[in-house]
C-alpha positions in Angstrom: 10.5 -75.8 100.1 9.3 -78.2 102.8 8.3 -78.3 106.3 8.4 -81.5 108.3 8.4 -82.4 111.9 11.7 -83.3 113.4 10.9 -86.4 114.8 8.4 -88.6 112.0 5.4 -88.3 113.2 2.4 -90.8 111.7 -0.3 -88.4 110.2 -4.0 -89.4 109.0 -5.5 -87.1 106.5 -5.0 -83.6 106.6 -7.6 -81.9 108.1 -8.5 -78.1 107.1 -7.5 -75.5 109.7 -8.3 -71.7 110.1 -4.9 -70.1 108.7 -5.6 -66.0 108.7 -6.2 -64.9 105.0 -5.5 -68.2 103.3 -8.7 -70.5 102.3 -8.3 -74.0 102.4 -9.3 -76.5 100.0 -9.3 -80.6 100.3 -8.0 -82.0 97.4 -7.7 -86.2 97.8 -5.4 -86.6 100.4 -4.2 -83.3 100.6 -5.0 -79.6 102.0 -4.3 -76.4 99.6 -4.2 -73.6 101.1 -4.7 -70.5 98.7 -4.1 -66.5 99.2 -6.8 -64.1 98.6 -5.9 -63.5 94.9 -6.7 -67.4 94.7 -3.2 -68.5 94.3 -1.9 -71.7 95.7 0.3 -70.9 98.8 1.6 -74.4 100.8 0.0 -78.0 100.7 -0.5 -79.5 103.8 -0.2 -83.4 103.1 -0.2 -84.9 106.3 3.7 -85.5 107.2 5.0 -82.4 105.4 4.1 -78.9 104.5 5.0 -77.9 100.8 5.7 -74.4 100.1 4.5 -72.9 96.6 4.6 -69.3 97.4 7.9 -67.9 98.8 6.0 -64.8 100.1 7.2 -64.1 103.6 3.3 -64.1 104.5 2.9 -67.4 103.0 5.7 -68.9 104.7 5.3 -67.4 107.9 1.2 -69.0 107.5 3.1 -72.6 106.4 5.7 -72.0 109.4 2.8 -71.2 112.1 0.7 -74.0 110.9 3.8 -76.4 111.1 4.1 -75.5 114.7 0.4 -76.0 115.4 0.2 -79.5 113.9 3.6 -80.7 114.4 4.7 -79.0 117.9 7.9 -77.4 118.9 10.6 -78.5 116.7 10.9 -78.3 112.7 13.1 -79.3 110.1 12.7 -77.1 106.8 14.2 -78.8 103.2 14.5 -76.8 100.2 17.5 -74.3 98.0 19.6 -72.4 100.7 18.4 -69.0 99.3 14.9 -69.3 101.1 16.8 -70.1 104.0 17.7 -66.6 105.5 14.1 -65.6 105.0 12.4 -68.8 106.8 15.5 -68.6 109.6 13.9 -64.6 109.8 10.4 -65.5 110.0 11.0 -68.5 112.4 13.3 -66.1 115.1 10.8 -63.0 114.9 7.3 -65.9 115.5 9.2 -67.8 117.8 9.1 -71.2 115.6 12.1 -73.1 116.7 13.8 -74.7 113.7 16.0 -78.1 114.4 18.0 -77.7 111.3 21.5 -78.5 112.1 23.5 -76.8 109.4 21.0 -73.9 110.5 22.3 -73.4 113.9 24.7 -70.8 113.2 22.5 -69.0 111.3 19.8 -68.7 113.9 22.6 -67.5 116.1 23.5 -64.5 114.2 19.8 -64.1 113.5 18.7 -64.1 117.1 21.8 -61.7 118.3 20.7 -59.3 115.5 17.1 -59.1 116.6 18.3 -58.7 120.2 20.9 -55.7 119.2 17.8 -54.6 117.1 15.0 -54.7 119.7 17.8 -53.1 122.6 18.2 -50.1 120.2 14.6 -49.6 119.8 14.3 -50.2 123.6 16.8 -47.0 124.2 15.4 -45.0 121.7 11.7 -45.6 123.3 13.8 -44.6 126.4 15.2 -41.3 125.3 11.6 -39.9 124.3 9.9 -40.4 127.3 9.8 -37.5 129.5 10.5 -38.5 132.9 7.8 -38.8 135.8 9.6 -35.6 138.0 9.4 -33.5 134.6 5.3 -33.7 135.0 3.0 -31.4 136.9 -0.6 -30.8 136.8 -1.9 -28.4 134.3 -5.5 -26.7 134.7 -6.5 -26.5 131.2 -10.0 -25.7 130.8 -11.1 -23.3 133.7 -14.8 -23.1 133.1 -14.9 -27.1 134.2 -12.2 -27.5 135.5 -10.5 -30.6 133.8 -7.0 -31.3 135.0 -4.3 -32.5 132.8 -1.1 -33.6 133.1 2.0 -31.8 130.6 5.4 -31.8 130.5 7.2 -28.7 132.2 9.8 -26.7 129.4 11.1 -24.1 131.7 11.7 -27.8 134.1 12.9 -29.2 130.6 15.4 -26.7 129.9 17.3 -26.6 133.1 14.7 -23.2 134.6 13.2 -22.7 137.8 10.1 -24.1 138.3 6.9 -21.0 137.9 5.7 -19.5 140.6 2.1 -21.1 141.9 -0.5 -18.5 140.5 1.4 -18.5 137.0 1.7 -22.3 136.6 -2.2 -22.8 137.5 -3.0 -19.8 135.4 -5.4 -18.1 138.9 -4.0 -14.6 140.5 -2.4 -14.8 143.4 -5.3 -14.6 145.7 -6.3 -18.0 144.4 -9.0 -15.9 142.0 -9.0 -16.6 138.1 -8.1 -14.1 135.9 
């Protein structure tokens, strides 16, 4: 699998950059970049990126530094099974791909993650425990640290306690 800019661009040398977790190592006219078990991952060679390892961390590494060297847009090249995982990667990092006969699939891809993150959004939603549900707590009476809890009896629908039993002090404002 390659990674190419999708305008030509006219590149020097490859120069080594800082990819997270991958070391890189200059090799002629070319950059290999290897995993921590020492393993080739991608080859930067100036105009294109090569892919060796179809690790989604190694592509995701090959995608990002694509963006940083070559900008915005990228073509990818290689078998269409590797496809659905770069189109993936690329939608969840923001990496725009300009692969036309990849449009359609970074359509569904990008409604998916958006039905995806809306769920998640509701779900986050339904835990939280409304601000009107909250009332101060004293926990610890002997230094008197305040805290904030959620109300059950407010929870399930109940009157709210009575001052003196809420605070935990008598009704004289004394502690018990």
């Amino acid at each position: 699998m390659e990674i190419r800019p999708a305008e030509p661009v006219r590149s020097k040398n490859p120069l080594p950059r800082d990819i997270r977790d991958y070391l890189p190592e200059v090799f002629g006219r070319e950059v290999r970049y290897s995993n921590a078990q020492g393993k080739a991952a991608f080859v930067d060679s100036g105009p294109k990126i090569s892919v060796l390892d179809q690790s989604d961390a190694s592509v995701l590494a090959a995608l990002q530094l694509a963006r940083q060297k070559y900008g915005k847009d990228l073509v990818v090249t290689g078998p269409e099974e590797f496809w659905s995982t770069v189109v993936r990667l690329a939608i969840r990092n923001n990496i725009a791909l300009a692969n036309p006969e990849l449009q359609e699939q970074i359509r569904r891809e990008k409604d998916r993650v958006a039905t995806e993150r809306e769920q998640q959004r509701k779900k986050d939603q339904a835990l939280q425990i409304p601000p009107d549900r909250w009332r101060p707590v004293w926990r610890n009476k002997r230094n008197g640290e305040r805290i904030w809890e959620s109300d059950p009896d407010r929870d399930r629908g109940l009157p709210p306690l009575p001052h003196h039993q809420a605070c935990g002090s008598a009704p004289g404002g004394w502690n018990r």
